[in-house]
KEROVEX-845129 format. One record per residue (C-alpha): residue number from 0; residue in one letter; x, y, z. Coordinates in steps of 0.001 Angstrom, whole numbers, padded with zeros to 6 digits. Example, Ala and Ser with C-alpha at 12.3 -4.5 7.8 and 13.67 -1.06 7.14 Angstrom:
R  nr rest    east   north      up
R   0    A  012300 -004500  007800
R   1    S  013670 -001060  007140
This chain:
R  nr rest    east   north      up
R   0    X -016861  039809  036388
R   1    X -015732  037196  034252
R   2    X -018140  033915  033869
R   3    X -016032  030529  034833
R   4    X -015102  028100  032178
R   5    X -017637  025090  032737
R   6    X -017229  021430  030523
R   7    X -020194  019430  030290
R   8    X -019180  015838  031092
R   9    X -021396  013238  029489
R  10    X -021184  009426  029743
R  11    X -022705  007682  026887
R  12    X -023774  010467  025272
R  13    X -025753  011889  028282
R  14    X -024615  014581  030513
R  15    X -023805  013291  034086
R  16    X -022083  017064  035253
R  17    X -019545  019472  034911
R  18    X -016233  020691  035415
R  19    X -015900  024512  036213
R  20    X -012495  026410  036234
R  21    X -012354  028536  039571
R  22    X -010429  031341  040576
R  23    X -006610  030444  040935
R  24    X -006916  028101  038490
R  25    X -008754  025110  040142
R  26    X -010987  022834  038836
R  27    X -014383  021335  040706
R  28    X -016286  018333  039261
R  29    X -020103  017996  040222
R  30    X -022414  015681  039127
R  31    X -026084  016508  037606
R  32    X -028944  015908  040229
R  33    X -030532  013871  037693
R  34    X -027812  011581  037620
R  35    X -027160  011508  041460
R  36    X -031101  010471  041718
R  37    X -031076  007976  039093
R  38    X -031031  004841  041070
R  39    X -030172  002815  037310
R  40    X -027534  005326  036642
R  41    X -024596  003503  034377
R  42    X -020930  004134  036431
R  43    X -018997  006360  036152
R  44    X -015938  005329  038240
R  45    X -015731  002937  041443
R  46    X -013546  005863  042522
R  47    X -016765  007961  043309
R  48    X -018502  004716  045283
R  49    X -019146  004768  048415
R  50    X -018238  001904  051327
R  51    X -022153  000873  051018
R  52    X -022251  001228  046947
R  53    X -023343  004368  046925
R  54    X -022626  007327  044675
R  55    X -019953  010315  046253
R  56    X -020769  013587  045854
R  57    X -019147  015611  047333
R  58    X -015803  017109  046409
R  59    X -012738  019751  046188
R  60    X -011416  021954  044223
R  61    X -008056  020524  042706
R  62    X -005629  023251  041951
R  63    X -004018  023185  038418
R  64    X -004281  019506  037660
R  65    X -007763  018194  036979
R  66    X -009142  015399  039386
R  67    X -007807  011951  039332
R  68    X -010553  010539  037496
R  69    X -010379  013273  034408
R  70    X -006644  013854  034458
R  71    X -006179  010412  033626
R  72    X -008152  010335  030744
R  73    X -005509  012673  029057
R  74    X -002265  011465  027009
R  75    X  000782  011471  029311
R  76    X  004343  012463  027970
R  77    X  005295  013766  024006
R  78    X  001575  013643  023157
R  79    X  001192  015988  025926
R  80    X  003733  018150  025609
R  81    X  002735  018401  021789
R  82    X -000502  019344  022501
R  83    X -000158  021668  025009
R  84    X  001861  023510  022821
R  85    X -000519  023320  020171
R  86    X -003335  025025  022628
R  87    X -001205  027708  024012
R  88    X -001420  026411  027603
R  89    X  001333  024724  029809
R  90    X  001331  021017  030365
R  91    X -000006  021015  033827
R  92    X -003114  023182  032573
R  93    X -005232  019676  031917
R  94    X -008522  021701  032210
R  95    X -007760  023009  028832
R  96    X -006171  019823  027460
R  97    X -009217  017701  028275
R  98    X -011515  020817  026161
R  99    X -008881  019921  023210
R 100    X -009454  016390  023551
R 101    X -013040  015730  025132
R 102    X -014917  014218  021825
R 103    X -012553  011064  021539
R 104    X -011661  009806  025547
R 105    X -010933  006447  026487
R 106    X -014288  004872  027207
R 107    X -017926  006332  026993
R 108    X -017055  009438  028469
R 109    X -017271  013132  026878
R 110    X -016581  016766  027204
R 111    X -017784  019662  025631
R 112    X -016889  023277  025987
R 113    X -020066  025431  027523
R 114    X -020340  028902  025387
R 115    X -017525  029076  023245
R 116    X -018057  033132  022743
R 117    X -016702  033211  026721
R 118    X -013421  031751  026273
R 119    X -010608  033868  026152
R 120    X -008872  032639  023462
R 121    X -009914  029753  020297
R 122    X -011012  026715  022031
R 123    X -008353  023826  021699
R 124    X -011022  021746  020316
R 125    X -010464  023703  017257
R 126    X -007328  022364  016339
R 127    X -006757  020028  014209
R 128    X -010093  021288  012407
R 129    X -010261  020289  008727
R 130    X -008979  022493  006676
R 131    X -010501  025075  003835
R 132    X -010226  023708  000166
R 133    X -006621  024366 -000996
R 134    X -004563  025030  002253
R 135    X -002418  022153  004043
R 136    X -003700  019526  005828
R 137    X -002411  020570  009663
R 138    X -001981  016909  010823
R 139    X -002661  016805  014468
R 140    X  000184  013871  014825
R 141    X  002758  016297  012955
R 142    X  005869  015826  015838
R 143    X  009166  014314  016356
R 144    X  009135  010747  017196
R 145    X  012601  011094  018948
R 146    X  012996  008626  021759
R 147    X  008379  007593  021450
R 148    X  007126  004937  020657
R 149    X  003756  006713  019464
R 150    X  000325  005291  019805
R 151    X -002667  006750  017839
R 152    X -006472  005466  016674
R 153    X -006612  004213  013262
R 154    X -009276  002274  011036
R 155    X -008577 -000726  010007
R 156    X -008982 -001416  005651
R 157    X -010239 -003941  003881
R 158    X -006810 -004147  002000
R 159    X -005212 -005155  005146
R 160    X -003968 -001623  005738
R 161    X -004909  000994  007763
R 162    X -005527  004876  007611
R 163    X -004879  007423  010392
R 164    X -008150  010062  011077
R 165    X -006827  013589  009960
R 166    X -007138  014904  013232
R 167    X -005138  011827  014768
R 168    X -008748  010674  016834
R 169    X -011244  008288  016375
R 170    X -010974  004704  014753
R 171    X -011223  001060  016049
R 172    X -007974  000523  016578
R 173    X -004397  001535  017988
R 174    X -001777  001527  016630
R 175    X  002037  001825  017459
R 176    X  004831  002951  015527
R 177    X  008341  001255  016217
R 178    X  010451  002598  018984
R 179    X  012912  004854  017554
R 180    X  015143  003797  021020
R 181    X  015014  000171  021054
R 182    X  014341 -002427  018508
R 183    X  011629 -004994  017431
R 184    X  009341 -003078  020050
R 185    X  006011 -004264  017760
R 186    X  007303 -007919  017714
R 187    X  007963 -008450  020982
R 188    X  004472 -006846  022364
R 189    X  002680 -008439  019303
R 190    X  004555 -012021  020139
R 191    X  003621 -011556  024212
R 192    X -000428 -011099  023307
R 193    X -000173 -014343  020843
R 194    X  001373 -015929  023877
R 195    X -001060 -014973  025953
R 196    X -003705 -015843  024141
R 197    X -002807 -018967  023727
R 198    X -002118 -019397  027455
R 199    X -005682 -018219  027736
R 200    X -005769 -014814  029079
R 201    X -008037 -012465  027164
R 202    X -006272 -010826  024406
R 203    X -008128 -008784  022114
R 204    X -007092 -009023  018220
R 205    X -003669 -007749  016924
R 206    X -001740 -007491  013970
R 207    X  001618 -006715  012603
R 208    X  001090 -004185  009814
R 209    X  004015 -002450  007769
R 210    X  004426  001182  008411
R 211    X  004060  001703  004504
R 212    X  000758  000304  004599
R 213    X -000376  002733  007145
R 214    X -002428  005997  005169
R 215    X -001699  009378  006353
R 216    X  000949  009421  008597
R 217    X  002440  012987  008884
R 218    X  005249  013080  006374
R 219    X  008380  011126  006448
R 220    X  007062  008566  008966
R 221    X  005589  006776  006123
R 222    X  008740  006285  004357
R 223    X  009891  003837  007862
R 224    X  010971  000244  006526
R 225    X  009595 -001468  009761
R 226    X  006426 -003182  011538
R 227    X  003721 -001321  013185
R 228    X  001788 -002765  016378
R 229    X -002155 -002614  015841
R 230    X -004910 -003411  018932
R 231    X -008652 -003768  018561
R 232    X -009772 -000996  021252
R 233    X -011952 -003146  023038
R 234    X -013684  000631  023994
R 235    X -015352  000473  021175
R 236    X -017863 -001582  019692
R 237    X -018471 -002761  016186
R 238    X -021425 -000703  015945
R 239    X -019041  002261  016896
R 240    X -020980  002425  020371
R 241    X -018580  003362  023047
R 242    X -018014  001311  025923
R 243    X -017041  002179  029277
R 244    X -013801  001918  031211
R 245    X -011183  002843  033433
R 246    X -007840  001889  034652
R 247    X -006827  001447  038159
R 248    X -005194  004632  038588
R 249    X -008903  006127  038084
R 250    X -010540  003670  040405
R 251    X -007827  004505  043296
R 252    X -008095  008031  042362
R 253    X -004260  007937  041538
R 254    X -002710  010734  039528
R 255    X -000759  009058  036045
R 256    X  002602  010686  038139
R 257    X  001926  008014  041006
R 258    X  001107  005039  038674
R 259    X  003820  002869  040426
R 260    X  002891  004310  043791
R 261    X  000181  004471  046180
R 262    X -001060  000730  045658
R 263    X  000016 -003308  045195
R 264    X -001090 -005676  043098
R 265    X -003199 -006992  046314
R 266    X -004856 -003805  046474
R 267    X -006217 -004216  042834
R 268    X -006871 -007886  043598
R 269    X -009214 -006842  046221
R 270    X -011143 -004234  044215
R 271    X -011461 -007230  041256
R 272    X -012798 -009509  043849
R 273    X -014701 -007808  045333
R 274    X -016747 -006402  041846
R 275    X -016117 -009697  039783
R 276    X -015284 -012186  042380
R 277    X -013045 -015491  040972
R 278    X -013878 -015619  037511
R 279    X -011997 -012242  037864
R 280    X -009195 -013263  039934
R 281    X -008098 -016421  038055
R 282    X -007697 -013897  035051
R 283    X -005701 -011388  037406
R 284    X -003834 -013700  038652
R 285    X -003085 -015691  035596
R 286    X -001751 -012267  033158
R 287    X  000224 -011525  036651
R 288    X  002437 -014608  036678
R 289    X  002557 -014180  032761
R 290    X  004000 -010913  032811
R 291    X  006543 -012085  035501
R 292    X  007508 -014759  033536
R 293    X  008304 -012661  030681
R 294    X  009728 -009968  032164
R 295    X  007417 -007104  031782
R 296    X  008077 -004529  034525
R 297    X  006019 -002351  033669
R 298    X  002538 -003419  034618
R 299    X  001778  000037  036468
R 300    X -001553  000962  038136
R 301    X -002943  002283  034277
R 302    X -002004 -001448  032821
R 303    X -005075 -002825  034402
R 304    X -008597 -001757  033624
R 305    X -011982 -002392  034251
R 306    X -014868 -002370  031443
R 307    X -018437 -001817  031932
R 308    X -020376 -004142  028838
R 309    X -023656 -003536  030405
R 310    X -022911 -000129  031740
R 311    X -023048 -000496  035057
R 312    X -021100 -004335  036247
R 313    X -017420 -004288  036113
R 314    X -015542 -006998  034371
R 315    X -011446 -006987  033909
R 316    X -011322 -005780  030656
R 317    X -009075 -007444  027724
R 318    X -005137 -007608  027795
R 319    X -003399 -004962  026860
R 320    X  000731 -003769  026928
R 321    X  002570 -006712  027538
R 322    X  006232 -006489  025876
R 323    X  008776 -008070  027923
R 324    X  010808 -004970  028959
R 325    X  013594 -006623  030253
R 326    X  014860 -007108  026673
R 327    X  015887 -003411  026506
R 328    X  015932 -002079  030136
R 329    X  017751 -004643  032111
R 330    X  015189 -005194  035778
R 331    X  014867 -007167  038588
R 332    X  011765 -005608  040062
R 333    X  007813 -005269  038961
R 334    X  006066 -001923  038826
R 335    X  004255 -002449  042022
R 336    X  004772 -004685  044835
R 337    X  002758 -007881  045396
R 338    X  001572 -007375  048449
R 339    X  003578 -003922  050066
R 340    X  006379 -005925  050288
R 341    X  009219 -006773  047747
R 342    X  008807 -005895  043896
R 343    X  012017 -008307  042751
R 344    X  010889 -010912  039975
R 345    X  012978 -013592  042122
R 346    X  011347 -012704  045468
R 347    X  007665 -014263  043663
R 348    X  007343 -017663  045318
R 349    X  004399 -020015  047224
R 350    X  004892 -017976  050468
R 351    X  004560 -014571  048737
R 352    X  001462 -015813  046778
R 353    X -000044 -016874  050078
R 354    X  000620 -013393  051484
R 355    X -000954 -011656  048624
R 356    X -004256 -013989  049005
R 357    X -004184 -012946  052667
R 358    X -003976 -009724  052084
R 359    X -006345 -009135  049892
R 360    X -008618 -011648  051210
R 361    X -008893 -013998  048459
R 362    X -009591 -017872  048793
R 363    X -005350 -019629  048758
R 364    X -006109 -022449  046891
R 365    X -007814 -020451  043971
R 366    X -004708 -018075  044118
R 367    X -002125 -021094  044234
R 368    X -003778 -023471  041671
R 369    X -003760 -020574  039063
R 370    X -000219 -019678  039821
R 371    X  001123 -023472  039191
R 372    X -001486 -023853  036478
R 373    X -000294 -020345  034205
R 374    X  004102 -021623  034953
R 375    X  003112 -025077  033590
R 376    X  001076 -023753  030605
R 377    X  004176 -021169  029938
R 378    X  006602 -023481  029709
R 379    X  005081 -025555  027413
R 380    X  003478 -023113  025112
R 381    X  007226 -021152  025220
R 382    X  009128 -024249  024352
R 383    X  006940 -024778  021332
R 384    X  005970 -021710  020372
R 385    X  009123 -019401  020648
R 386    X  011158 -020197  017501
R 387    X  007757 -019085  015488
R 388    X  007347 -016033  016818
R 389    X  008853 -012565  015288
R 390    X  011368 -012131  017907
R 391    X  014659 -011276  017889
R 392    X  017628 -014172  019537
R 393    X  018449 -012063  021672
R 394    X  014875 -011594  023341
R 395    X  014725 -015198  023134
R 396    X  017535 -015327  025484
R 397    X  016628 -012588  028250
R 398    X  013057 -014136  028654
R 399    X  015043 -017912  028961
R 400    X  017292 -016812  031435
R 401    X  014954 -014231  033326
R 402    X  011902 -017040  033656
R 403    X  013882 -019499  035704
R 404    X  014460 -017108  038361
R 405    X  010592 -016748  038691
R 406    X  008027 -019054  040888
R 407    X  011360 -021802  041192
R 408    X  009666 -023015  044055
R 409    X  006160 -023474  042573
């Protein structure tokens, strides 16, 4: 009889369970007992607490798909595909996608293969591998960028540049290529964070860097006349310890397929007041009527995230992915609702704020004051700031006619 396939899971270095491959291809996660008795254990996921803070430990077999928690830890569209063909497996296999990928997750979190010798085939984790002295490198980012804006880890240089890891992991940084659909993609997102810094919200550092300045990119990319996006990953620290997180599609145990399902921007209000309390909220709150304001409709459950600095108290962790979409993909709606009710930019108003603070229980007048107080700081940073920013007229224009639609009553 042939043994299962088990991955060790370890957080922060330290293994806190497995996942096993069953029988009709299903996967089971189980934690260690050591963990599940450590009463100072760091979290893994709110998804696995309990109504009285406890840790849940019991679960099912999930069928193809890995759970919730794990499957979102994986790349979702080209990357995927890529790298599924790469391994051998189909898409949907993630138990064998998360073995290709488990020494550089999002977060602390890490997954090794258990006896190599009892795998059927190589393990996945062995591509990319460096090479022997004279052959090719095999770039693991060697794919069309047809219609992707790709995203990788990079370190950043001295110089002011920035290389690319052969294997296409590790590094301090992400970066993003320009959109080979739509233009001025790095501008705009770069010219949103600035914004939002200067508004306040918590932005970690970015940069415009040329493509050319970016070492090993697989060939041809390199030759792209254009600006790259770059992010501190606020995952890592400057040590190079790893620092925990997860987004909201983990801590509602949401598959990356239902990311603008199954939950409302009160729903993730709650969970952030209830952890972090208003400290928390006026931040939520605040990058909320930002990205209405300039258009971003696409601040899905995995746009939000949670970091754990001390390992085990959740804070909302820096901004990330704001580009005013609206520029390229014409939208009246968010990606989730604002409190189960409408998602239309215009429909945003006093009365709808006061329905999201009832719903998710959270004190009015702390949810009102920050609304009025983010519109008034927009408009004033936007009127002085938007002529100095890298964007295009035209983006100019959508965000001015799109942002007095939004809050007209506030």
């Amino acid at each position: 009889m042939t043994s299962p396939l088990i991955l060790n899971v370890s957080l922060y270095g330290k293994q806190i369970g497995t996942l096993t491959l069953l029988p009709g291809d299903a996967t089971l996660f189980a934690f260690d007992e050591l963990y599940v008795e450590d009463g100072e254990r760091p979290v893994l996921s709110l998804s696995y607490k309990d109504a009285y803070g406890g840790l849940i430990t019991e679960s099912r077999p999930v069928r193809t798909s890995l759970p919730p928690f794990f499957s979102n830890l994986l790349p979702e569209g080209a990357l995927r595909h890529y790298l599924a063909g790469r391994a051998g497996v189909k898409e949907k296999r993630e138990f064998y996608l998360l073995a290709a990928l488990g020494q550089d997750l999002p977060g602390a979190v890490t997954v090794d293969p258990v006896g190599e010798n009892d795998w059927p085939f190589a393990l996945p984790a062995k591509i990319g591998a460096p090479q022997k002295a004279g052959q090719k490198q095999d770039q693991l980012l060697r794919f069309s960028l047809a219609g992707v804006q790709l995203k990788f880890s990079g370190i950043m240089e001295t110089h002011g540049g920035m290389t690319i890891p052969a294997q296409g992991s590790g590094g301090d940084w992400i970066v993003k290529l320009p959109s080979a659909s739509y233009a001025g993609v790095p501008e705009n997102e770069y010219s949103m964070m600035e914004l939002a810094r200067a508004i306040g919200i918590d932005v970690p550092e970015v940069k415009l860097i040329p493509v050319s300045a970016i070492a090993n990119l697989p060939e041809g990319i390199d030759k792209i006349e254009a600006q790259a996006f770059a992010i501190r990953r606020f995952d890592r620290a400057d040590s190079g310890e790893r620092i925990h997180m997860e987004d909201f599609a983990q801590v509602f145990g949401v598959r990356p397929d239902d990311k603008y399902e199954r939950a409302s921007y009160s729903s993730i209000a709650e969970v952030i007041w209830t952890e972090i309390g208003a400290e928390g909220i006026n931040e939520f709150v605040r990058r909320l009527v930002f990205n209405a304001l300039i258009g971003n409709a696409d601040m899905h459950l995995k746009n939000w995230s949670l970091i754990y600095p001390d390992q085990r108290q959740a804070v909302l962790a820096p901004a990330y992915d704001f580009v005013s979409t609206i520029a390229y993909l014409p939208d009246d709606s968010m990606a989730l609702s604002l409190a189960g009710r409408s998602k239309r930019f215009a429909d945003l108003s006093e009365q709808a704020f006061k329905r999201f603070a009832a719903k998710a229980r959270l004190p009015e007048k702390l949810v009102l004051d920050t609304v009025l107080h983010t519109k008034e700081r927009f408009e004033a940073i936007w009127q002085n700031e938007k002529k100095h920013l890298p964007l295009s007229k035209n983006v100019i224009k959508v965000i001015e006619k799109h942002k007095t639609n939004v809050l007209d009553d506030i």
